[in-house]
N, C-alpha and C positions, 0 to 999 in steps of 0.2 A: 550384678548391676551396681551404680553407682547408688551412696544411698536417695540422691535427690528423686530417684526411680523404683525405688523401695513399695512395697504393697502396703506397709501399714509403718506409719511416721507417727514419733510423738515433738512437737515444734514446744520448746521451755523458755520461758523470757518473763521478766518483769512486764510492770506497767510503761505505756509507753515505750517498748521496745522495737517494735516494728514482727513481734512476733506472727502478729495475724498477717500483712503484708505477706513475710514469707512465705507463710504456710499456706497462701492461695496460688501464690507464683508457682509452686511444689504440685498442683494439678493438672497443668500444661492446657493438652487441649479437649480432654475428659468433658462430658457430660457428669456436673458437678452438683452434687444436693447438699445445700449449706445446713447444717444443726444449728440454727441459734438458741445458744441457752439461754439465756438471762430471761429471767422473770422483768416481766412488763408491772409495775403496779400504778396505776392510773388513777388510784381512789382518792383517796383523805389526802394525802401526803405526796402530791406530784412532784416530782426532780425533772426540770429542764436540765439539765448535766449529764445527768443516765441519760435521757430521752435522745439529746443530742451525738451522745456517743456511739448509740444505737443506729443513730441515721446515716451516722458516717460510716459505718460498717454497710449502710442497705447502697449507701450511693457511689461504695466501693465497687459493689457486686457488678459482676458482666448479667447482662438482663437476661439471657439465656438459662442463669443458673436457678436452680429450683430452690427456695427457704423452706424450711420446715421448724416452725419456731414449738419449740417444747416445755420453754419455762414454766407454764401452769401446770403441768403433769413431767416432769423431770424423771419420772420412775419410767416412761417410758425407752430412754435412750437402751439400754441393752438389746430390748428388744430387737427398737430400729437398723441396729447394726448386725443384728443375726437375719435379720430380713431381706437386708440391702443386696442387690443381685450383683453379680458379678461383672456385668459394663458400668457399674455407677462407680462413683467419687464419693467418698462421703468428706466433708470437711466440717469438723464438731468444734468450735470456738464457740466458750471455752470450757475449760472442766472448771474454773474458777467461776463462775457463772452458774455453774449446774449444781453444786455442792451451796450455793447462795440462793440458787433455787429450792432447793432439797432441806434447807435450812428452816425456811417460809421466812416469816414477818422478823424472826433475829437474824437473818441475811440480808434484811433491810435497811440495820441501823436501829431496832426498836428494844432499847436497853431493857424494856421489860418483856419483852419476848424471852423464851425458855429462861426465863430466871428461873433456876430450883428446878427447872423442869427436865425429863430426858429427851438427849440428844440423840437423834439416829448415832446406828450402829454401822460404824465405819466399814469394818470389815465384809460382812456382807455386800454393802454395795457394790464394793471396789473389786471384791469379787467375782460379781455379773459382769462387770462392765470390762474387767482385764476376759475373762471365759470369750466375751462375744466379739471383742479385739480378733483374741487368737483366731477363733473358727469364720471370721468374717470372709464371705464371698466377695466381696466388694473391698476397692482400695481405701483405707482407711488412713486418715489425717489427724491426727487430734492438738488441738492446742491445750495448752496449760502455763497457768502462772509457774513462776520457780519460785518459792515462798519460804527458803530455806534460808533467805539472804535480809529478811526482815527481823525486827527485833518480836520477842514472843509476847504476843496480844496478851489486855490484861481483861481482858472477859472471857468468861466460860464457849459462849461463841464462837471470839474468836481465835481462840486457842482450838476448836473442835475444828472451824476452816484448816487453820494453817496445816493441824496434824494430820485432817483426812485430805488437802491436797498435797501435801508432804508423801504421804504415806502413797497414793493413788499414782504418784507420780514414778516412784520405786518401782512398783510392779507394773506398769505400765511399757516403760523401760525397758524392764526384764523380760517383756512378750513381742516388744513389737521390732520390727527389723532396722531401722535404724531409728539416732535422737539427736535433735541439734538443739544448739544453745542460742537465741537471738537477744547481744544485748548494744543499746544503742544504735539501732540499726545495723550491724557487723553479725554475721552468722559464722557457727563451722559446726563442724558435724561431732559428737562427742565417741570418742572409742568404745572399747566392748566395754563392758562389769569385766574383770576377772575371777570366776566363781574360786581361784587358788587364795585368792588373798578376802575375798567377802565370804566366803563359806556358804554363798547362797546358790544352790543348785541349779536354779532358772535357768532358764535359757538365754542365753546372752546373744547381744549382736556383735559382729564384728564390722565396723564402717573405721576408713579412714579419717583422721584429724584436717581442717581445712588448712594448713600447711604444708600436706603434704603437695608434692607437682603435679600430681594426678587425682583422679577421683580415686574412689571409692567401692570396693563390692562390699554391699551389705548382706551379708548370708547370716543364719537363724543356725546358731552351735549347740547343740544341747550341754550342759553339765557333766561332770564327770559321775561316775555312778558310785555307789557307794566304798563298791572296795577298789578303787581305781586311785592311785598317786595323781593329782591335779598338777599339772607343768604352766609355767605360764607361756604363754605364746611369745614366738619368735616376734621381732618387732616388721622383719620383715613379709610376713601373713597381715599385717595392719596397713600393712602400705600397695596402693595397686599402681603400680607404673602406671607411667603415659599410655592410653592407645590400649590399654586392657578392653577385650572388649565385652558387648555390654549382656552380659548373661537373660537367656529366653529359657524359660521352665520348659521340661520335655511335653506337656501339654500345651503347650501355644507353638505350634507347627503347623496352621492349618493353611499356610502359605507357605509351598517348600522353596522359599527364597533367598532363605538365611542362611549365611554360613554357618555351620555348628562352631559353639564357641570350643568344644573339643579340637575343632581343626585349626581355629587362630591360637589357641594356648599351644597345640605341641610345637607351633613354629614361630612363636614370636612371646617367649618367657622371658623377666626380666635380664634372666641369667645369657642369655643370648647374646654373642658378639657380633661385633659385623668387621668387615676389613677395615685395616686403616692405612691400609700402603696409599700412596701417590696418587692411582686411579680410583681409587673408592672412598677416601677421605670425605667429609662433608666440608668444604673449606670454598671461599672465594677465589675464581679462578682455576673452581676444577676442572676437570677435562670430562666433557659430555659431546657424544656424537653428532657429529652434521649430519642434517636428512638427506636424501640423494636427490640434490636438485633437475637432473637431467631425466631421470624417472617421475618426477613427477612434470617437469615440461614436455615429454613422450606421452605421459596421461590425459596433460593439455588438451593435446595435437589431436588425441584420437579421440578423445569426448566431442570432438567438434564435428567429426565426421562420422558420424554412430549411420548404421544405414537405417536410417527412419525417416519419414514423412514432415517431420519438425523441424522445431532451431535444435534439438537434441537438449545436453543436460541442463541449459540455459543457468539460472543462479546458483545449481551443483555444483557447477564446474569444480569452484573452489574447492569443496568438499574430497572431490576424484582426484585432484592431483595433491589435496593434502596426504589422505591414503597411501597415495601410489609414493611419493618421499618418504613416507614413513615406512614404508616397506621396501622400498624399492624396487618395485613392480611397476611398468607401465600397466596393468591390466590389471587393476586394484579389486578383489573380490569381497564381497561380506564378510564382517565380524564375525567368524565363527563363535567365540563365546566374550562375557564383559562383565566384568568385576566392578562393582560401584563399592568404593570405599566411602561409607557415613561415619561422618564424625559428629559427634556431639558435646559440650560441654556448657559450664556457667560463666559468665561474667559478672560478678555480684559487685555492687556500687550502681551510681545512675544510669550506666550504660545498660544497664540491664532492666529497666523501668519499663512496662508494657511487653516485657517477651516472654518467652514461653517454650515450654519441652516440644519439639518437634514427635508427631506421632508415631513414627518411624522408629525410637528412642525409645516408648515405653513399652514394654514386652504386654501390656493391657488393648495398647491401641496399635499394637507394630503392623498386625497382619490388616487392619481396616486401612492406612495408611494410604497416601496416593502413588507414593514412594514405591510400595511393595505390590500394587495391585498392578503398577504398569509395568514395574517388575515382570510379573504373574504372567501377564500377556506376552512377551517375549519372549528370546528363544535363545536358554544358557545363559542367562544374567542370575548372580551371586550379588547377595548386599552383605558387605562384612561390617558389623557395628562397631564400633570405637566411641570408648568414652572417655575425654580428657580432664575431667573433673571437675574444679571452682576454680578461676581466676581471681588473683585479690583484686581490689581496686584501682581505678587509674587514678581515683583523687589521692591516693596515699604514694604512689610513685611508680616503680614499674612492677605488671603483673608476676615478672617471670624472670629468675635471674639468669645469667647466662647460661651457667651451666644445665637449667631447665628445658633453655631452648635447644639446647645444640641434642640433650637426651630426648625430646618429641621431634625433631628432624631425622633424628635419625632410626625412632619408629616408626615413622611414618616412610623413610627409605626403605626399611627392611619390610614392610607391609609392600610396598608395589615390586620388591626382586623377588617378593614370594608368590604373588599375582603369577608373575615371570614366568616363574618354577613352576609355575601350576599349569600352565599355558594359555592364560586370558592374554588376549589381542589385542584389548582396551580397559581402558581404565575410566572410570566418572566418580566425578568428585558427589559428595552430596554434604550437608552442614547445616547444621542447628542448634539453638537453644539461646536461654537469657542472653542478649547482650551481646553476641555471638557476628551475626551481622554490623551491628554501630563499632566490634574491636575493628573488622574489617576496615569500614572507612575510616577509623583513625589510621590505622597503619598506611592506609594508600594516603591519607590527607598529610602524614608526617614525611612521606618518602618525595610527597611531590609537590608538597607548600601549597594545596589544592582548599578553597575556604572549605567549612566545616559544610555547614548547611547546603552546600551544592552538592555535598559526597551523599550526606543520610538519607535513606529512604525513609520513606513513611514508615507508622508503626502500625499495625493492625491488631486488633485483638482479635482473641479464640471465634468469635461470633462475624468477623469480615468488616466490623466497625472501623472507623481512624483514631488513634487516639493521638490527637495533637498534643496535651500535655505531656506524656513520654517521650515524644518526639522532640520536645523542647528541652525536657532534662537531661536526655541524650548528647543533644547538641552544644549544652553549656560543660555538660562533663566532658566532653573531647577537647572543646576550642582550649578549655582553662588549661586541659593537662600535654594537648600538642604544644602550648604555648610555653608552658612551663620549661618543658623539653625539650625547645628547639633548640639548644643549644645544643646538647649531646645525640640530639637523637637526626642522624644523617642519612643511615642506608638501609637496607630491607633487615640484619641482623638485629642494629640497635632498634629499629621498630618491631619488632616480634617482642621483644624484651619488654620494651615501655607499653605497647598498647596489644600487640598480636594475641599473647599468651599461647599454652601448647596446644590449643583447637588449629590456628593459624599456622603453628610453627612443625605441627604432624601433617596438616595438608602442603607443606614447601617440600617438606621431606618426601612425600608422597610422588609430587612433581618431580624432582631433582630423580629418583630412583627411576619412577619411570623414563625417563628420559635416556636414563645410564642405560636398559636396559633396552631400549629403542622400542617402547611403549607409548601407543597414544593414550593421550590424557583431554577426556572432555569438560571440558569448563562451559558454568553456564548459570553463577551465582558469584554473589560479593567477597566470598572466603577463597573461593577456587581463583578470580581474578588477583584479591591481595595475594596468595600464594606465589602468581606467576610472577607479580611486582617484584615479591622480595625476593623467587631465584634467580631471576635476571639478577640479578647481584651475587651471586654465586658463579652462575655460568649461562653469558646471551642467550645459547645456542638453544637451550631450554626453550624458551617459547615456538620453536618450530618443531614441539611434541604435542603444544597444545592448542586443542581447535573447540572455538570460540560459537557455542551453537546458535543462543540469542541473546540479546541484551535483556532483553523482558521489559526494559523500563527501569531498568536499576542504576541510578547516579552513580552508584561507585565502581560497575562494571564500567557504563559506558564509559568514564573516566580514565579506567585504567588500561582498558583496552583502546583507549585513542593512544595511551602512550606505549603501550608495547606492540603497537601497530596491527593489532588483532580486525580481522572483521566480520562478524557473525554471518553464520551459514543463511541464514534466515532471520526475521522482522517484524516478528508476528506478535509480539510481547506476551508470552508464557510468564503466568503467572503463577505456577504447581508447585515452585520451591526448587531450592538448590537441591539438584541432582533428577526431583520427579521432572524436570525442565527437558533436559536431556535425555528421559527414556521414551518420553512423549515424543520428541523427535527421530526417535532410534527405528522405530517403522520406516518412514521417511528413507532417511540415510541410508536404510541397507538394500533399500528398494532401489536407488540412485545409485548404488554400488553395483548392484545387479546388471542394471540397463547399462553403465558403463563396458559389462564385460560382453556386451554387444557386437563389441569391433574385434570380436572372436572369429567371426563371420570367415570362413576358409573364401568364401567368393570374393571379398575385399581385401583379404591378405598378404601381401606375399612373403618368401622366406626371412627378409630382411625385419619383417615387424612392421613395415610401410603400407597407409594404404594408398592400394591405388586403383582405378575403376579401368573395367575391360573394356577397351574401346577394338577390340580385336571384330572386323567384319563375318557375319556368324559363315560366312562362305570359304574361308581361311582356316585350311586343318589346325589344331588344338599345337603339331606338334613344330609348326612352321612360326608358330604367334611368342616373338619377343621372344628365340632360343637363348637359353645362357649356357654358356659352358660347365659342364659337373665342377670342373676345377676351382672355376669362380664361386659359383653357390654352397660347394662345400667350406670355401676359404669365408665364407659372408657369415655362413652359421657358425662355422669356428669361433671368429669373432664375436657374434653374436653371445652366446656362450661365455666367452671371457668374461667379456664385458658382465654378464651377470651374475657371474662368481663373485668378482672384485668390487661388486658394488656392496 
């Protein structure tokens, strides 16, 4: 998994860095139990300052989340972490707070506190507290100061602060599965320890650096053992492509929805090429198939005339004769099976302000998900998880350099010709995390000069709230930087670069393949619409693979499907999330696929595939009624025949 998906996080940052920020966003949509450490003193010596800093911390919190304040008893945290059950979240800010706790009255500032006196014993504590890290049933998040970067206090104090969060922060590190550094608001994830070069046995992680174009798997390496030559790792083990997808423990299967990451690794390793002759290139103006428009006007004709009692498919229609093009069949039958490609990644900067890890995304909450429970209900739906990692920011320039993008296009190409290969019918898109949706509507607000604010959706927090202020950091972070950009940034590739990033640039790829592959592709969120925006710039023909199931209410679909002339199957405004959108519908559709193949009916058939009704008088032998010549009706089916070879 990437490490922002990681079971137990340690978040390092100065004062004032935005470390706390992060390490809340880092719990998605978890049921969250906040540790506040810090000691409360309210006596003799009030501090409006602390008290104030405190508050801004309580009026940060989503009101859903639970506080468990510790400061007066500080000995208890080991405990609480060995306790903590395995649906919770714990989020412990900070260790710097708790070691000022643990301090007492000389963590307050009171220069005669422990004068001459003994100080707790570092080591023991840090001890319990790394023990109940490791064994924690519950996701663990920990913040801490990084105190290594300050000059060394000249009290006995606070030399014993800096040393035991110094010290606590080492080992800490060396338990938990991944570490990021938050300074000045800017994050990235820090590499493993290399126990070859530190001599320190621990267990080390391995997370990729936030430079790299993709995320991150954080896995838990142990040491080399005693008589073992320590090697250092390949630099390519640190780095996880684009579209890695997003690793589930062999215990979290209680939804068999998932595709095992066994099966997306042995067909889509970095090492894997794909063609690059003429017809398989990823380039502007490739060559992708036209749907068979006459098969899907004979689908028309015959949904119209279904023998039932009704108007028949009525607002189906659409849907039947999209099928039937895509296949080339007048007589379009159900999906036999459907592959939902979930991609998830970060957008870190303000676009990313109020969002949050889709539930589908963390191997804690994958299988509660609404993604995978509708999944569940289905019949032969596969979710392949993909994780694209961190995006830099749009206020520093463009996320993603070219060559970034063109390497997430074209994993995400080679995910839908293996779909292909597998024998999925259909494809749906699904898409999550920070920031994820606002890249979207910059990309469609850059490609089509569209204002900012008419693209953004609302922002909702974990709890169904609105949060207008994200919503408005969002919007000032797009306007500035489509604006910035206008000059260079023209058509669906140089917007992938500036604002898409490889979440946007693995779902084009996605499209584009299926389409090579004469794959439908269901869209029915703001990622899967920018996707279609910016292959249309590769190759037209692409959007007549992709069927448009509802707008839901989203500005920046309806948008971009006014301009790729898309019009939703249905109008219901689903609001389950990109992709759960689409499988809520998927009963629906296959039902209307069903009843389509109605006009099977041998009594309204005849050989030519026409219907036609028997007006024959029942007094009129069978063999007197509308003879045709053998010659004729073998030459019709001949035809017939051809013709559906060559389509």
């Amino acid at each position: 998994m990437s490490p922002e998906h990681a079971h137990t996080i340690l978040v390092l940052g100065g004062i004032k860095s935005g470390k706390s920020e992060f390490a809340e966003a880092l719990t998605g949509t978890a049921a969250v139990r906040y540790v506040a450490t810090a000691a409360l003193f309210d006596g003799d010596k009030p501090d409006p300052d602390w008290a104030a800093r405190i508050e801004a911390h309580r009026r940060r919190r989503p009101p859903h989340w639970r506080t468990e304040d510790i400061g007066a008893a500080p000995e208890r945290l080991p405990l609480l972490i060995k306790e903590a059950g395995s649906t919770e979240t714990l989020l412990i800010d900070d260790l710097g707070g708790w070691f000022t706790a643990l301090l007492g009255p000389a963590g307050h500032g009171d220069p005669d506190a422990r004068d001459g006196g003994e100080l707790p014993t570092v080591t023991a504590i840090t001890t319990d507290l790394v023990a109940a890290i490791e064994s924690a049933a519950a996701r663990v998040i920990v913040v801490s100061p990084e105190v290594g970067l300050a000059l060394v206090p000249t009290t006995p104090a606070g030399r014993w602060f800096a040393d035991a969060v110094g010290a606590a922060n080492r080992s800490i590190a060396a338990a938990v599965d991944a570490v990021a550094l938050v300074v000045a608001g800017r994050s990235m994830w820090l590499p493993a320890n290399d126990p070859a070069r530190s001599g320190d046995g621990a267990a080390a992680v391995t997370a990729a650096t936030l430079d790299a174009p993709a995320g991150a798997a954080a896995r838990v390496a142990a040491g080399p053992a005693a008589d073992e030559t320590a090697t250092a790792p390949d630099v390519a083990e640190l780095v996880t492509p684009v579209g890695r997808p997003i690793q589930r423990s062999p215990a979290d299967q209680s939804v068999p929805v998932f595709a095992p990451s066994t099966e997306i690794d042995d067909t889509d390793t970095a090492d894997t090429a794909i063609a690059t002759d003429e017809d398989n290139d990823i380039r502007i103006g490739m060559t992708i198939p036209w749907a068979d428009t006459t098969a899907a006007g004979a689908a028309e004709q015959r949904s119209q005339r279904l023998p039932v009692a009704g108007a028949g498919m009525g607002g189906l229609t659409p849907l039947v004769k999209f099928v039937a093009g895509v296949r080339g069949e007048d007589r379009p039958q159900p999906f036999q099976s459907v592959r939902v490609i979930a991609i998830t990644g970060t957008h870190s900067g303000a676009i990313g302000a109020g969002g949050a890890i889709p539930g589908w995304a963390h191997p804690d909450t994958a299988d509660a998900s609404a993604l995978a429970r509708l999944a569940g209900t289905a019949t032969n739906v596969t979710i392949e998880l993909l994780d694209t990692g961190i995006a830099d920011p749009i206020e520093t320039g463009d996320v993603l350099t070219d060559a970034g993008v063109l390497a997430a296009m074209r994993r995400g190409w080679r995910r839908a010709h293996v779909a292909a290969d597998r024998g999925r019918c259909l494809d749906a898109g699904a898409a999550g995390g920070p920031g994820i949706e606002a890249a979207a509507s910059a990309v469609v607000a850059a490609i089509t000069r569209a204002e900012v604010p008419a693209l953004l959706p609302r922002v909702f927090g974990p709890d169904g709230t609105i949060d207008d202020e994200a919503w408005m950091e969002r919007c000032v972070a797009i306007r500035d930087a489509v604006t910035k950009a206008q000059a260079r940034v023209h058509d669906g590739p140089t917007a992938l670069a500036a604002f898409g990033g490889a979440t946007i640039a693995t779902a084009t790829g996605v499209l584009l393949g299926a389409a090579k592959r004469r794959t439908p592709v269901i869209i029915d969120g703001p990622v899967g619409a920018a996707a279609a925006l910016v292959a249309r710039d590769y190759a037209v023909q692409v959007r007549l693979w992709c069927l448009l199931t509802d707008i839901a209410g989203d500005p920046t679909v309806r948008f971009a499907a006014d301009r790729l002339g898309f019009e939703p199957v249905v109008s219901i405004g689903l609001g389950l999330g990109e992709g759960a959108n689409a499988l809520a519908l998927l009963p629906l559709f296959q039902t209307a696929l069903t009843a389509a193949g109605l006009a099977d009916d041998p009594l309204t058939d005849t050989a030519d595939g026409s219907d036609v009704a028997d007006d024959t008088p029942d007094d009129v032998p069978d063999d007197d009624a509308g003879d045709v010549p053998d010659g004729a009706a073998g030459e019709t089916a001949s035809n017939s025949g051809e013709d559906a070879t060559t389509r």
